[in-house]
Residue frames as qw, qx, qy, qz and C-alpha x, y, z in Angstrom:
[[0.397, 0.304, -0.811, 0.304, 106.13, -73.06, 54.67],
 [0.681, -0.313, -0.649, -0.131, 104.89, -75.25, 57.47],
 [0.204, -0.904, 0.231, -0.294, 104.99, -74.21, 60.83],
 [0.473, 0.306, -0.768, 0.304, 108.51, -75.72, 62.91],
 [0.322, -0.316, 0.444, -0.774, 106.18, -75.67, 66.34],
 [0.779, 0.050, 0.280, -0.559, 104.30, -78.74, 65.57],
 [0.484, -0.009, 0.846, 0.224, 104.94, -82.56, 64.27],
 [0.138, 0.297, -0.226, -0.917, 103.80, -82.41, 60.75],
 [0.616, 0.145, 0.490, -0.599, 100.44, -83.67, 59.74],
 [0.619, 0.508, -0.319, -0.507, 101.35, -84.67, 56.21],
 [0.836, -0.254, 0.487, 0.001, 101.53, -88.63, 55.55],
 [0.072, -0.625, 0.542, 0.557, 103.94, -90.30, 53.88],
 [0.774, 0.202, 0.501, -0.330, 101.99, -91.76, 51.20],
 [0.680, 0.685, -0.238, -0.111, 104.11, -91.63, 48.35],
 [0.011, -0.569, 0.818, -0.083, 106.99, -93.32, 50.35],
 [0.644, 0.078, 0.669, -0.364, 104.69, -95.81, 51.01],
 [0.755, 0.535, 0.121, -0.359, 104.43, -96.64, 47.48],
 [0.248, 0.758, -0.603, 0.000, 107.80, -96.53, 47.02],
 [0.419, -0.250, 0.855, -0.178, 108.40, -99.15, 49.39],
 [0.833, 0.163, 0.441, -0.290, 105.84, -101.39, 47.49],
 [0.726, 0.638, -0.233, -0.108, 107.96, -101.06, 44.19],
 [0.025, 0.506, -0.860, 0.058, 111.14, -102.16, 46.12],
 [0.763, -0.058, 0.569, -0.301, 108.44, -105.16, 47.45],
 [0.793, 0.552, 0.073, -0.247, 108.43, -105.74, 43.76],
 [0.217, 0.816, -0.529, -0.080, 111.77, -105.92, 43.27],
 [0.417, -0.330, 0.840, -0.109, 112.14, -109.48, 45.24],
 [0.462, 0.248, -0.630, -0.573, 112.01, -112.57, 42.78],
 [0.235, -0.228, -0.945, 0.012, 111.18, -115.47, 44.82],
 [0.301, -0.393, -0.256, -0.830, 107.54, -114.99, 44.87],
 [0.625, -0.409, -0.660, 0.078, 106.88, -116.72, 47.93],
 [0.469, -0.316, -0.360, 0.742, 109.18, -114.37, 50.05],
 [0.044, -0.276, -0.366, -0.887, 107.46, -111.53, 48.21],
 [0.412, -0.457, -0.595, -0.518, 104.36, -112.20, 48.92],
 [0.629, -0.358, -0.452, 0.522, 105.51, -112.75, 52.88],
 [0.177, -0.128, -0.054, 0.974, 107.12, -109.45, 52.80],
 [0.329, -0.256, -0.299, -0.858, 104.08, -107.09, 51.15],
 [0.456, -0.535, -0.465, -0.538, 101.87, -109.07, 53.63],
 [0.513, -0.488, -0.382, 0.594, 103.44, -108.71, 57.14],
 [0.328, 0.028, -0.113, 0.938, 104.12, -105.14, 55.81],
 [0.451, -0.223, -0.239, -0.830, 100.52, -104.00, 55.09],
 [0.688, -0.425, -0.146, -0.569, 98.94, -105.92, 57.53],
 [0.339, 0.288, -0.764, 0.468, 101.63, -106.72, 60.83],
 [0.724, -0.431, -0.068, -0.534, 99.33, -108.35, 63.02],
 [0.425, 0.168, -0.849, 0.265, 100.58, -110.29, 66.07],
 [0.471, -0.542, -0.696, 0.008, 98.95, -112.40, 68.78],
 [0.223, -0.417, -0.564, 0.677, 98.36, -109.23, 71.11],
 [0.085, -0.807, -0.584, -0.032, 95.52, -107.29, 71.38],
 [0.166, -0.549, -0.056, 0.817, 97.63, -103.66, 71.96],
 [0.392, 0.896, 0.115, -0.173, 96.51, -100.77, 69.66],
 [0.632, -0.208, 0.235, 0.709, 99.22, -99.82, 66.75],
 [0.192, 0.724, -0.208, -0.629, 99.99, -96.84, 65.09],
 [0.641, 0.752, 0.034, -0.149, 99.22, -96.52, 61.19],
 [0.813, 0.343, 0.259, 0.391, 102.15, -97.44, 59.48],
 [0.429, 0.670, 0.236, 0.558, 101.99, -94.31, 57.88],
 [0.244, -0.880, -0.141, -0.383, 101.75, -92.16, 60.50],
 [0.827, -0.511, -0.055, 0.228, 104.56, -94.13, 62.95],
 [0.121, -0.950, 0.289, 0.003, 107.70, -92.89, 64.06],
 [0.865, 0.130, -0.439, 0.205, 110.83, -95.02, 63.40],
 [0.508, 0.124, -0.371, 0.767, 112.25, -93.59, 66.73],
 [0.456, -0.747, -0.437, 0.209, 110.81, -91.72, 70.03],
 [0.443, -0.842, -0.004, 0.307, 113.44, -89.50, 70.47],
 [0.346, -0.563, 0.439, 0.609, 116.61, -90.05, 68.98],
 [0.161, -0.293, 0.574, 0.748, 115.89, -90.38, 65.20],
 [0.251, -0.221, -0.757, -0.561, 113.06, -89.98, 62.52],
 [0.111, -0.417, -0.693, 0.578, 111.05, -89.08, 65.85],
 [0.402, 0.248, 0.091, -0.877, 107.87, -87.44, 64.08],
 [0.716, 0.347, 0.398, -0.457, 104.84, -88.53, 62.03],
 [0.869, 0.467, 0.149, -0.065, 105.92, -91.04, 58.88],
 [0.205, -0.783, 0.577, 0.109, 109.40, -91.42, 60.20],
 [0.761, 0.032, 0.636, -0.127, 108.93, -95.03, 60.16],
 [0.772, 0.469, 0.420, -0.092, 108.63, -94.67, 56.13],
 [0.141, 0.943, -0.283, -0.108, 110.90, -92.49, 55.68],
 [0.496, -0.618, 0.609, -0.028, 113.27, -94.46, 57.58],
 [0.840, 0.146, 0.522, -0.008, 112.48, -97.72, 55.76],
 [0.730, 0.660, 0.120, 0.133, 112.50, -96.41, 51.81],
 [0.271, 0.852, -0.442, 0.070, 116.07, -94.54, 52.68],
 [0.525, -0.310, 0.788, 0.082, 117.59, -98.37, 54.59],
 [0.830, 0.403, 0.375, -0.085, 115.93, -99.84, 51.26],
 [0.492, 0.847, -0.150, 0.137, 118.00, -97.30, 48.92],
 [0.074, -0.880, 0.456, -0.107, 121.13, -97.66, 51.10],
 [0.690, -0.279, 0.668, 0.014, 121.18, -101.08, 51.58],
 [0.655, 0.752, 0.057, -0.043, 120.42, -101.34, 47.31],
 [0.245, 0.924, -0.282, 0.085, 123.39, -99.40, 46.92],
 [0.284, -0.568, 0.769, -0.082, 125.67, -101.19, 49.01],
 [0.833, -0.042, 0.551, -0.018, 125.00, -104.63, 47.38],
 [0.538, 0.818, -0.146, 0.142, 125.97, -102.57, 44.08],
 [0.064, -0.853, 0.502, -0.129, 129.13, -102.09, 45.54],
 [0.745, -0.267, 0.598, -0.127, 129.49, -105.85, 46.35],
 [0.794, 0.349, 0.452, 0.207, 128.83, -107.40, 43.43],
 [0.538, 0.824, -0.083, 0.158, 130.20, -104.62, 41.12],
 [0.340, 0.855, -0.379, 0.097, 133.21, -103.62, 42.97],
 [0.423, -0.517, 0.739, -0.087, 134.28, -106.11, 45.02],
 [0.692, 0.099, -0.613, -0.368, 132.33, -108.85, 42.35],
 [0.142, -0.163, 0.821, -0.529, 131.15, -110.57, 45.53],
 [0.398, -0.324, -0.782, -0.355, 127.98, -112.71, 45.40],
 [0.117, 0.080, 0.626, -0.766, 125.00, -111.56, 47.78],
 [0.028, -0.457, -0.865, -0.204, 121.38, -112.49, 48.08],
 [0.001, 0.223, 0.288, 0.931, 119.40, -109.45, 47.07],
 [0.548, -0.539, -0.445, -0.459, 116.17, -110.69, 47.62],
 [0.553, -0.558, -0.614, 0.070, 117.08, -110.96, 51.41],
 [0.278, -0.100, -0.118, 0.948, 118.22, -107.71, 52.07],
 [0.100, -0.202, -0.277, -0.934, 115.65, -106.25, 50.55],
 [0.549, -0.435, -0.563, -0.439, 113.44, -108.07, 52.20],
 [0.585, -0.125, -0.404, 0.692, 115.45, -107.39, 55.33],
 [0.074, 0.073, 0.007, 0.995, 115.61, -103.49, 54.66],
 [0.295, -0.413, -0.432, -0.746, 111.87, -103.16, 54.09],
 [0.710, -0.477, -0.454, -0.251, 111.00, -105.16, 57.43],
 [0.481, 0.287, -0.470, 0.682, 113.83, -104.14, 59.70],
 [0.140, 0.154, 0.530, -0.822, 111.65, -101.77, 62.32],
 [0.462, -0.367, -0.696, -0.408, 107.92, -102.96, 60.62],
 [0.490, -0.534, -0.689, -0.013, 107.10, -103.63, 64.20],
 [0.234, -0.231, -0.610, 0.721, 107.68, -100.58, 66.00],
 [0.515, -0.378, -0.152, -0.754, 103.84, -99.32, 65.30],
 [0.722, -0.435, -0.519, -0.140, 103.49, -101.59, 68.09],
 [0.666, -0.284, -0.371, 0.582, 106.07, -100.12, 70.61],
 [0.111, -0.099, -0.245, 0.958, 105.61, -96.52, 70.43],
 [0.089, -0.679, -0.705, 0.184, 102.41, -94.76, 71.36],
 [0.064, 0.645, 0.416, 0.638, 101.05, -90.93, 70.64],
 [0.281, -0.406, -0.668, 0.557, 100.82, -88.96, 73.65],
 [0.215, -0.639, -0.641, 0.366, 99.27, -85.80, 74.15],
 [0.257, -0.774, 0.258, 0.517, 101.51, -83.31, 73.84],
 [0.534, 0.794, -0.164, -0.238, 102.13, -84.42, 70.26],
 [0.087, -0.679, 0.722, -0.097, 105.36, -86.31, 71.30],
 [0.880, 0.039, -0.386, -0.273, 105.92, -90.10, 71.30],
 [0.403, -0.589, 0.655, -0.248, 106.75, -92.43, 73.96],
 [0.120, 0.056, -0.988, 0.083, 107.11, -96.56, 74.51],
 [0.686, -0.184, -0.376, -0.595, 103.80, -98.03, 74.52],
 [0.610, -0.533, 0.504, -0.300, 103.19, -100.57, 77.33],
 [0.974, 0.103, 0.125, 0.161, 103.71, -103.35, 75.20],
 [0.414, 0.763, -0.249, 0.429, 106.91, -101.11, 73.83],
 [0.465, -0.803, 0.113, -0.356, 107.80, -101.31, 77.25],
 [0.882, -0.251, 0.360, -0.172, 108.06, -104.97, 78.16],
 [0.834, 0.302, 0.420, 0.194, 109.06, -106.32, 74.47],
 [0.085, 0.616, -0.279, -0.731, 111.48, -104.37, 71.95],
 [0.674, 0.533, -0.088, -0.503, 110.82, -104.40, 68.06],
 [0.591, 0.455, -0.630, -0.214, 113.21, -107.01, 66.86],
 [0.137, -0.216, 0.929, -0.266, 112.13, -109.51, 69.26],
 [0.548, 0.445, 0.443, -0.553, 108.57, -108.83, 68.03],
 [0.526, 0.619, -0.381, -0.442, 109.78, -109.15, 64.36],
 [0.020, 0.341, -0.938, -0.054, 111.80, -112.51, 64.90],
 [0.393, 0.129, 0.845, -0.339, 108.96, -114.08, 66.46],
 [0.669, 0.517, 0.365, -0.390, 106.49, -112.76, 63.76],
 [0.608, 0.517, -0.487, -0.353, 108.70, -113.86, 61.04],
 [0.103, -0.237, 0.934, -0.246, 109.48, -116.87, 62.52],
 [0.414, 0.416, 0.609, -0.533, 105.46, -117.57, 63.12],
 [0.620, 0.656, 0.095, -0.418, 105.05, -116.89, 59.33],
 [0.820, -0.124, 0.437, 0.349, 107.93, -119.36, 58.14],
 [0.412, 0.871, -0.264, -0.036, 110.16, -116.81, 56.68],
 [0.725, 0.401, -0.404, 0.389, 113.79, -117.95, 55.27],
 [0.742, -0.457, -0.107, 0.478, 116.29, -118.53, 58.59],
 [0.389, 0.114, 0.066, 0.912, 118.83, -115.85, 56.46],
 [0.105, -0.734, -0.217, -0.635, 115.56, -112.89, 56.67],
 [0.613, -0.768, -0.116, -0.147, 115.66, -113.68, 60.55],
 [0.598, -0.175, -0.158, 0.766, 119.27, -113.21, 61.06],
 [0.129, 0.536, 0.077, 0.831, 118.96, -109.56, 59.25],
 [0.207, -0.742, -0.040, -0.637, 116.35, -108.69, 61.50],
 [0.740, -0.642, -0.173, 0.105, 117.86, -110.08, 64.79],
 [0.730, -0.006, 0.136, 0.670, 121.51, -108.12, 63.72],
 [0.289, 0.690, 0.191, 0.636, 120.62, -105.04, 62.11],
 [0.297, -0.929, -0.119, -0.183, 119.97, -102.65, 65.37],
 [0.094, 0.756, -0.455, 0.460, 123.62, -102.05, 65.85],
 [0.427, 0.015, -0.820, 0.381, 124.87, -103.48, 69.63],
 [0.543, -0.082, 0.303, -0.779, 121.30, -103.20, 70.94],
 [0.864, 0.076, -0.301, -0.396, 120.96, -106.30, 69.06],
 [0.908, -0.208, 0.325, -0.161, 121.21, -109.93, 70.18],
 [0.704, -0.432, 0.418, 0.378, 123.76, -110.79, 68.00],
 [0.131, -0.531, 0.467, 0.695, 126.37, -109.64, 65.78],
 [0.681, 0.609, -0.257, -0.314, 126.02, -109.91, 61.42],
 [0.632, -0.400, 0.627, 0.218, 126.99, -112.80, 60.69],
 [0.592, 0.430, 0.623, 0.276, 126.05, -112.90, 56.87],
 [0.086, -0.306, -0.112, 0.942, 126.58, -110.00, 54.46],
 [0.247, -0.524, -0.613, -0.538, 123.17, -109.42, 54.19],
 [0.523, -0.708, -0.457, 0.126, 122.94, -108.99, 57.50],
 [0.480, -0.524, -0.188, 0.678, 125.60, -106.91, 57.71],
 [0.202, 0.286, 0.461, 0.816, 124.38, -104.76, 54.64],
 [0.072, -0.664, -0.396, -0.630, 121.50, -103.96, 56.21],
 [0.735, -0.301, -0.196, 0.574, 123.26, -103.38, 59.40],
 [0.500, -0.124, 0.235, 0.824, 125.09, -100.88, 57.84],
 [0.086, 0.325, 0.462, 0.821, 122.16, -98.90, 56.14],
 [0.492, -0.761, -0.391, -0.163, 119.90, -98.81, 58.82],
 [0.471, -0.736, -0.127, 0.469, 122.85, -96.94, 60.96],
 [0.157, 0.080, 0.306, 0.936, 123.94, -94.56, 57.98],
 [0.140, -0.658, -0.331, -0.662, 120.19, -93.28, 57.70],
 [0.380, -0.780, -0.496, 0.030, 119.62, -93.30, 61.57],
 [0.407, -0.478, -0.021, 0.778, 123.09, -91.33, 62.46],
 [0.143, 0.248, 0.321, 0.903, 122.54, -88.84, 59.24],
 [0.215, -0.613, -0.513, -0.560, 119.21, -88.03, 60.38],
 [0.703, -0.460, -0.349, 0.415, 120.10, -88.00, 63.97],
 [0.532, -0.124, 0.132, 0.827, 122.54, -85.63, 63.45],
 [0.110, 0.444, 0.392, 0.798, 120.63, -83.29, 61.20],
 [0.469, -0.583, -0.662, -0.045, 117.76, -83.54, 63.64],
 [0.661, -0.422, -0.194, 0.589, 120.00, -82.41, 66.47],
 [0.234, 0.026, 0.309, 0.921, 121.53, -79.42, 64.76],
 [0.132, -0.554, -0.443, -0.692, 118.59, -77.90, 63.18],
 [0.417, -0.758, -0.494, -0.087, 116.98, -77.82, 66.68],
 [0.579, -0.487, -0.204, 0.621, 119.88, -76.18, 68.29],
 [0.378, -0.006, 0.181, 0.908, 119.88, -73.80, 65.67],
 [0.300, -0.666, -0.534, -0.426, 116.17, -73.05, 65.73],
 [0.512, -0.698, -0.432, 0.251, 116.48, -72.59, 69.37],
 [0.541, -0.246, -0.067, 0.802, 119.27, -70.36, 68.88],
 [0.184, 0.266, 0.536, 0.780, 117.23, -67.98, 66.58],
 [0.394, -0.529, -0.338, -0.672, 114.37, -68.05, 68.20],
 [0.026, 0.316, -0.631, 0.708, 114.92, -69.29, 71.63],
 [0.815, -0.044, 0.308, -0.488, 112.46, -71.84, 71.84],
 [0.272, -0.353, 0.893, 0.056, 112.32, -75.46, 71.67],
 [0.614, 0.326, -0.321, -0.643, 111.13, -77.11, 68.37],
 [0.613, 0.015, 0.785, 0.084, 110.41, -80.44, 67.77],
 [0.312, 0.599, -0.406, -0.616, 111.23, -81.23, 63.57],
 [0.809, 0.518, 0.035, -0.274, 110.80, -83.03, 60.39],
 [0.738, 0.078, 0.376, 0.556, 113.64, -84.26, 58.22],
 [0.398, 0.617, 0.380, 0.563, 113.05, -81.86, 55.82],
 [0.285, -0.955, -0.050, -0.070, 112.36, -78.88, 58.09],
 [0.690, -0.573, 0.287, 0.336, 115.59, -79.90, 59.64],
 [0.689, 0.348, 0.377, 0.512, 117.22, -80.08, 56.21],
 [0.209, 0.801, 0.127, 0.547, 116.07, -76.80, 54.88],
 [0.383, -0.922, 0.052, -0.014, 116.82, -74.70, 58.73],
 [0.782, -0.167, 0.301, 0.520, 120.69, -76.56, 58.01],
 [0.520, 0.210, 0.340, 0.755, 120.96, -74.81, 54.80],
 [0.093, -0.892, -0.193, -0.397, 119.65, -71.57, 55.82],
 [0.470, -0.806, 0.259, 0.250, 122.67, -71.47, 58.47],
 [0.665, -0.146, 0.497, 0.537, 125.08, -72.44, 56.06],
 [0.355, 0.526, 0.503, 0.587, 123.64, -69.59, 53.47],
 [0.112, -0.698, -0.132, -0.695, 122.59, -66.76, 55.76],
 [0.108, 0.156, -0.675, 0.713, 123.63, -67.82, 59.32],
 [0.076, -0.331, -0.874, 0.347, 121.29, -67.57, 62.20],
 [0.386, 0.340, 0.030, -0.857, 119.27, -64.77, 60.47],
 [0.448, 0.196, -0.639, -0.594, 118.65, -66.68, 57.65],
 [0.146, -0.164, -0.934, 0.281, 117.35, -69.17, 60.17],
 [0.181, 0.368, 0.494, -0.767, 114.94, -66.72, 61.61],
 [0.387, 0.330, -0.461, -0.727, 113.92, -65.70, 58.02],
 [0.234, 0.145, -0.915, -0.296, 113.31, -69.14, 57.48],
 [0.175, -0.405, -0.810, 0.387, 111.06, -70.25, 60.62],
 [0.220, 0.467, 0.547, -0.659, 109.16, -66.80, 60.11],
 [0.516, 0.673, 0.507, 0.153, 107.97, -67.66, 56.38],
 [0.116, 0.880, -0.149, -0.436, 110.21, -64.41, 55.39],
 [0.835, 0.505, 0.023, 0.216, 112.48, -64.51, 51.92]]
C-alpha cells in the first residue's frame, strides 16, 4: 500500500481515456471535435504555465485536492450527469440534449490547469493568473472564442453551484449542475473524514487520495481506529 504522507505520484491515465470514450459518445461531429480539442490541448491567449491535465487538481483544498483530481473529478460529473439524463428521459420521459451535457460534463473545470499552481511543499495553491481570473470565466471566454453552441456556454457559466454567475436555466445546465456538486460534496466529505481519522490514529496530519480516503473509511467502519492504524502501517 502507498504511503498516506505524500500526494500520490500515480497519473490518471486510464481516466483519461475514459473521458475520450464519453468524447465519443457526442453525435454532432462538429461539437465533438470542439470538445476532444479544447480538452487535449486548452490553450488561451496567456502566456501563464499550466499544469498537465493529468496531473491537475480539480480543487486546492476543498475537494479532489491531489494529483489527477481534475480527472477523476471530470469522468465521475460525466457518469453522474449520464445517469441523470437516464432518469429524464426514462422516468420522467422528458426530452434533453445529451450531446450538451456531455459536452458540458467533460469541460466543466478543463480550465483550472490554469488557476492552480504546485508549490513546494507538495500542496496546491491559486496561481497568479488563478488569482485575478476564476475557471469558468476562463472557460466561457475560451468557448466562446472557439464558437461553441450558446446552450454548452450556459452549462459552463451555471454549473459551479452559487459561485456562479448565474443560475441553470436549461436542464442541461442544471444536470450538470447537479453532478458536478454530488461528486464534489461526496468526495469532500470522504476527504474530510478519512483525514480526521488518520489523524486520530496516528496523530499527524495527512494530506489524501480518493481512494486512500475510501479504503482508511472502511477500515473504521470494519475495525475502528485500530484498523485504521493497521491500515496506514501496511499491517493485515
Amino acid at each position: 500500500m502507498s504511503s498516506y504522507y505524500h500526494i500520490s505520484k500515480r497519473l490518471m491515465k486510464e481516466d483519461l481515456q475514459v473521458i475520450d470514450e464519453y468524447i465519443a459518445l457526442i453525435k454532432n461531429r462538429e461539437l465533438r471535435s470542439k470538445v476532444e480539442e479544447l480538452l487535449h490541448d486548452p490553450k488561451i491567449a496567456f502566456n501563464d504555465v499550466r499544469l498537465p491535465i493529468q496531473e491537475c487538481p480539480a480543487g486546492a483544498y476543498v475537494h479532489h485536492s491531489y494529483k489527477g483530481g481534475l480527472v477523476e473529478h471530470t469522468v465521475a460529473v460525466v457518469r453522474l450527469a449520464i445517469t441523470l439524463c437516464d432518469i429524464v428521459s426514462e422516468v420522467y420521459e422528458g426530452r434533453i440534449d445529451r450531446d450538451t451535457v456531455i459536452a458540458g460534463a467533460i469541460l466543466h473545470d478543463v480550465m483550472k490547469c490554469y488557476v492552480y499552481t504546485l508549490q513546494e511543499n507538495g500542496r496546491y495553491a491559486n496561481s497568479e493568473l488563478g488569482e485575478k481570473i476564476d475557471h469558468l470565466t476562463l472557460l466561457v471566454a475560451e468557448l466562446y472564442k472557439r464558437g461553441f453552441p450558446l446552450e454548452v456556454l450556459h452549462v459552463a457559466a451555471s454549473h459551479h453551484g452559487d459561485q456562479s454567475p448565474i443560475k441553470p436555466k436549461t436542464l442541461e445546465a442544471l444536470v450538470v449542475s447537479l453532478a458536478d456538486l454530488t461528486d464534489s460534496e461526496l468526495n469532500r466529505n470522504v476527504l474530510r473524514a478519512a483525514e480526521y481519522l488518520a489523524k486520530s490514529a496516528t496523530g499527524k496530519d495527512v494530506r489524501l487520495t480518493s481512494k486512500e480516503a475510501m479504503e482508511i473509511v472502511k477500515a473504521k467502519s470494519e475495525g475502528g481506529l485500530e484498523g485504521v492504524r493497521r491500515l496506514i502501517k501496511g499491517e493485515k
